[in-house]
Residue, then its C-alpha position, 0 to 999 in steps of 0.5 A: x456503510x459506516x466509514x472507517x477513521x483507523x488507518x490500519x483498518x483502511x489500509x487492510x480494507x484497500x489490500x482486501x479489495x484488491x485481492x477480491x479485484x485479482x480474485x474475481x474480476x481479473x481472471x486466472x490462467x494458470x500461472x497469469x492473469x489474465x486480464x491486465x487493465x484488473x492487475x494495474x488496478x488491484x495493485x494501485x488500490x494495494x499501492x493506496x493502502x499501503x500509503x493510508x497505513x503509512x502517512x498517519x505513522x510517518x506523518x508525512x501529510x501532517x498539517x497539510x491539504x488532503x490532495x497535497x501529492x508526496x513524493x515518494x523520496x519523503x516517504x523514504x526519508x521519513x522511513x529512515x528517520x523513523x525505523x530501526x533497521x535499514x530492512x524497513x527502508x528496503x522493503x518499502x523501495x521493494x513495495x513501491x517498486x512493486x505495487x506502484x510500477x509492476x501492477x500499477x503501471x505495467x500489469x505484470x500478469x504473473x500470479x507468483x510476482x503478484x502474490x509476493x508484491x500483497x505479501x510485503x504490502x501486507x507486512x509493510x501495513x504490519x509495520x505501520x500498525x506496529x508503529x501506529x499512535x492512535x489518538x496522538x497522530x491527526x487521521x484522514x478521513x477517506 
């Protein structure tokens, strides 16, 4: 399997996984999944897109070791000094909050909360294509 160099695509090929994860492994009733240990998995693998879109574009990680842990209030600053409106700001704090605590931590099970958290982190991955540089910006390999 050939390895992907384009952040963009990483973070949508992450965000897919997780939704085949909720999709396939971690079980629907009704309203709920079922199985919570799939759910905190799903939205950490989504959690890890977002943040491969986002470094390249914020170039947080520039310059420095891959295992280097950012802290998520870099990330905030680096999204104020870059963006046009405070709306971007918002829906990052909402995509973390989401995605990292509710499904990463906690398994929140309800399919609607779920739904909306791969939404914002999809239009969050929509900003950082949008703002992506290409060869100007150092990429990871993963």
């Amino acid at each position: 399997m050939k390895k992907l160099r384009h952040p963009i695509q990483k973070a949508e090929r992450y965000l897919r996984e997780a939704r085949q994860i909720l999709d396939e492994i971690a079980g629907r009733d009704d309203d709920y999944y079922i199985d919570r240990k799939y759910v905190k998995m799903a939205g950490r693998m989504a959690w890890r897109g977002v943040l491969t879109a986002l470094d390249p574009v914020l170039e947080i990680r520039k310059g420095s070791k891959r295992s280097y842990c950012i802290a998520f209030r870099d990330y905030e600053d680096a999204v104020v000094s870059k963006v046009e409106g405070k709306i971007d700001v918002l829906r990052l704090l909402n995509v973390y909050k989401t995605l990292c605590w509710s499904l990463g931590y906690d398994g929140i099970t309800s399919c609607d909360i779920v739904q909306i958290a791969l939404e914002e982190a999809q239009e969050t991955i929509g900003w950082a294509e949008k703002h992506y540089q290409g060869d100007k910006v150092d990429i990871m390999s993963a």
